[in-house]
Structure formats: C-alpha cells, structure tokens
C-alpha positions in Angstrom: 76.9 65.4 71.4 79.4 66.8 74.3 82.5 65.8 74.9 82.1 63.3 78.0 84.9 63.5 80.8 85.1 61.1 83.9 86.5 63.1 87.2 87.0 60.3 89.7 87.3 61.4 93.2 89.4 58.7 95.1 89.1 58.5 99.1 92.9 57.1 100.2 93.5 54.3 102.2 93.4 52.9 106.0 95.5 55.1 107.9 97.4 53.8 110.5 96.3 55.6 113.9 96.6 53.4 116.9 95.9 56.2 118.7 92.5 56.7 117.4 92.4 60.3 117.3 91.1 62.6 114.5 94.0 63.0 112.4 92.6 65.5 110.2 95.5 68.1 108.5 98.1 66.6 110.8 101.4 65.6 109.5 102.7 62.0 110.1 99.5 60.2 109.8 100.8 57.8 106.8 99.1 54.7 105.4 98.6 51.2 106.9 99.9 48.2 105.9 96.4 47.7 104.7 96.1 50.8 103.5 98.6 50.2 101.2 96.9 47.0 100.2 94.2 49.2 99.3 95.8 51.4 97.3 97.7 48.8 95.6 93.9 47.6 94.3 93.0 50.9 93.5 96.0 51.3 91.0 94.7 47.4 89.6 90.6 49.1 89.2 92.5 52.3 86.9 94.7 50.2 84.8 93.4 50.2 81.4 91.1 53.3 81.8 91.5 55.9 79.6 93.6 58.7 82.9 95.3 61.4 81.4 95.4 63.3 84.8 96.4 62.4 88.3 95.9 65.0 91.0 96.7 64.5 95.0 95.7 66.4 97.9 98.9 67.7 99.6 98.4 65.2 102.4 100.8 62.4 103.0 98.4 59.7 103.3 96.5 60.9 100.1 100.0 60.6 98.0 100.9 57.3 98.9 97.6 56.4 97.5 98.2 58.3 94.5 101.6 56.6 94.0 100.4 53.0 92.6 98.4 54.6 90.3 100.9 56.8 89.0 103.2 53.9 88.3 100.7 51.8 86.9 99.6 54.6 84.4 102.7 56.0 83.8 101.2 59.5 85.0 102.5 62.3 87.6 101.1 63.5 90.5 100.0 66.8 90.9 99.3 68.6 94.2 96.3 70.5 94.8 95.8 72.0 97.8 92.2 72.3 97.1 91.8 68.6 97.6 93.1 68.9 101.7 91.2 67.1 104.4 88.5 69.7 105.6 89.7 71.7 108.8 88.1 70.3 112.1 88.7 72.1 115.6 89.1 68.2 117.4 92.0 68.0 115.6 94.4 65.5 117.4 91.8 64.8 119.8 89.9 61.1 120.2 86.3 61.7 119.8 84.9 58.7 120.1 81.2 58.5 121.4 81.7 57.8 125.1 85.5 58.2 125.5 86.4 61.3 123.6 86.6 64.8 123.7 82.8 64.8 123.7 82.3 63.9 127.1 84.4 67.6 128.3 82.0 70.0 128.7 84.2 72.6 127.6 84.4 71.3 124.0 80.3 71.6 123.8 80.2 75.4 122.7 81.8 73.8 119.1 78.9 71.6 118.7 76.6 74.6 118.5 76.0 74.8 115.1 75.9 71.5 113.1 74.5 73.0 109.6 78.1 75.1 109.0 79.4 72.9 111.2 80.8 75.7 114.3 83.6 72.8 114.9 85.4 73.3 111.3 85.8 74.7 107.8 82.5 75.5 106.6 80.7 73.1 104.3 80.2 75.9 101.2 83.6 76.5 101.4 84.5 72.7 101.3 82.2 72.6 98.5 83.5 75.3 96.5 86.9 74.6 96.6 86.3 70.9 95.8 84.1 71.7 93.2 86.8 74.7 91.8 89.3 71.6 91.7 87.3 68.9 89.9 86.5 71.7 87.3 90.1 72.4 86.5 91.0 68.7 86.3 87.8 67.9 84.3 89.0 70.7 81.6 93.0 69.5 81.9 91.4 65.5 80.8 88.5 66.8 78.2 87.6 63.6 76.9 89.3 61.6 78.7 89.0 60.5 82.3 91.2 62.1 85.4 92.0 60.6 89.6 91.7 62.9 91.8 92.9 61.9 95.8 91.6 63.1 98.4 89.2 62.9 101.8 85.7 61.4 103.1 84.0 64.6 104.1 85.2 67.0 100.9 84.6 64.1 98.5 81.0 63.7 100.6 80.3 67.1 100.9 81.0 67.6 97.2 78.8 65.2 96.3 76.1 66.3 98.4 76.7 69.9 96.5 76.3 68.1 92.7 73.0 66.5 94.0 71.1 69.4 95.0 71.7 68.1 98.8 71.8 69.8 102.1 75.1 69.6 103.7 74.0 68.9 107.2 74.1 65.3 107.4 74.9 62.0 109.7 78.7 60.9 109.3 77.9 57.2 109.7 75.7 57.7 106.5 78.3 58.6 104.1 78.7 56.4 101.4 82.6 56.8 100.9 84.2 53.7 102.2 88.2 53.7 102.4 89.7 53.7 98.9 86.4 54.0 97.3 85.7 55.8 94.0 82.8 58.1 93.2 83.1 59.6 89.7 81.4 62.4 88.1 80.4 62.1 84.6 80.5 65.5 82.1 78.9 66.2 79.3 80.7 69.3 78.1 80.4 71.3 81.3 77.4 69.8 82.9 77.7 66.6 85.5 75.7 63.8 83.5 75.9 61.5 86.3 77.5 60.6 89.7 78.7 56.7 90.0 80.3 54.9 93.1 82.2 51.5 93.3 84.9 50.1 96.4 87.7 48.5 94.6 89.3 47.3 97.9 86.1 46.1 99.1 83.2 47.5 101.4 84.8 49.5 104.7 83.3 51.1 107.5 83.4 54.6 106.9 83.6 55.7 110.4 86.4 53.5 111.4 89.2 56.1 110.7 88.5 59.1 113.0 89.5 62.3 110.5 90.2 60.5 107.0 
C-alpha cells in the first residue's frame, strides 16, 4: 500500500471588520474576539493528531489562527506566500448587494467576465499555486498529517480543482465556513479523498466580505 498523508487546509477565523468592506490582502484586518474563540477550538480539534507540519499564509489574520495550534502541538509556523487571500480589484470597498460598490456603474466593466473572474487573480492561477503549496507540505509530512492556514476562495477554488470541478461558481455556495477544515487524503501522490468538518461550529460563509 502507499504511504497515506492528511493535508488539512484550515480557513482562519471571524475577522473583525465593522466596516464591512472586502478586506482581501489588506494589512490590519486582524481576528475577532470570536475569531479568536474560533481558533482557540481549532487548536482543541488538532491536539492529539498525528501534525508534523504547520504552514500559514503570510496574512495577519491567518497567523493568529495558526498560533493556538502551534502551541498546542508544539510546532512552528511557516509562511507560504502561496497560501495568500486571492487578489480582488474591490479591495477595500463594501460590496454588499444593494449598498456597495455594485450599485456604481463604473465598477460594472470588472464584472465582465465571471469564469476567470475579470475582477481578480485568475482561478487557474489560484489553483495552481494552492495546489503547488499543498504538494510541498504533503511531501515535508509523508505519513503523517500537516495544517495548512489560509482563505475561503483559494481553499474553495482548490477544492473545486481536486474534484474535477469548474471554477465558475456561486459564493454563497461554498462549503468553507469560518475556521473550517477540509483535508485531503494521499495515497503516495494521488488525493484518495477530500473530507470537511467545522470545529467552531457551522458559519455563514458570506458573512466576512474578503476572508
């Protein structure tokens, strides 16, 4: 048989954004109290697995999430740049249906093309980077299990990529709630299976604009 490695892709926690704007690669968007509730129970769900590798996107909010689960494994955090929040031109902008940046006329020339998307980074290159990243944790952990932090829509879109998918897709149809797991199974070098499971509980996955 292959050696089986677990490569769990962790979404971070609630952000806090009282401003309600799509944060996206911004700096200073840093956890909520509850997101650091969540991330607490994150940690809890990984003690007693079998991690031998903890990996962050470069992100602030995506560290503090990593940081429980370093200290309850006793791991480090790496930094992977590949792991980054996907680039979005509404950056910084609330784009909430009926009071955002959608309304503005002006900002409809982004919208043109939703199978790329013409508004951000391209979904093949969100799925090739993610994918590049997952590969190189899943052969730094062979037989064992690794954590990887980062995003909704590069987890998603990775996801989508492993199961033969298109990328085009509806946002509220995402399953990759905050602080939520989904882990790919190897065999050797081949993804066995794709699990998912919420350790801080079910959350609306639109309810942080850019997470």
């Amino acid at each position: 048989m292959s050696e089986q490695t677990v490569v769990h892709l962790l979404r971070h926690g609630e952000v806090f954004n009282p401003g309600k704007v799509l944060y996206g690669r911004l700096p200073g968007f840093r956890l909520s109290d509850g997101g650091l509730a969540m991330a607490d129970e994150a940690a809890a769900w990984f003690a007693g697995r079998d991690v031998t590798r903890l990996v962050s996107s470069p992100l602030e909010r995506a560290q503090q999430t990593a940081a429980p689960i370093a200290a309850v494994l006793d791991l480090p955090v790496s930094i992977d740049d590949r792991l980054i929040e996907a680039g979005n031109a509404f950056e910084g902008l609330r784009v909430g249906v009926g009071d955002g940046v959608l309304r503005a006329p002006q900002h409809w020339w982004k919208l043109r093309n939703p199978f790329r998307p013409s508004w951000g980074e391209p979904y093949v290159e969100i799925a090739a980077r993610m994918l590049a990243a997952v590969e190189a944790a899943r052969d730094a952990a062979r037989g064992h299990e690794a954590v990887l932090v980062s995003h909704q829509l590069p987890i998603w879109t990775l996801r989508l990529h492993v199961e033969g998918r298109r990328y085009a897709h509806d946002p509220r149809r995402r399953q990759c709630g905050l602080a939520s797991v989904t882990s790919l199974t190897y065999d050797g070098d081949r993804v066995a299976g794709v699990g998912y499971a919420e350790p801080a509980g079910a959350t609306d996955p639109d309810a942080v604009p850019g997470a």
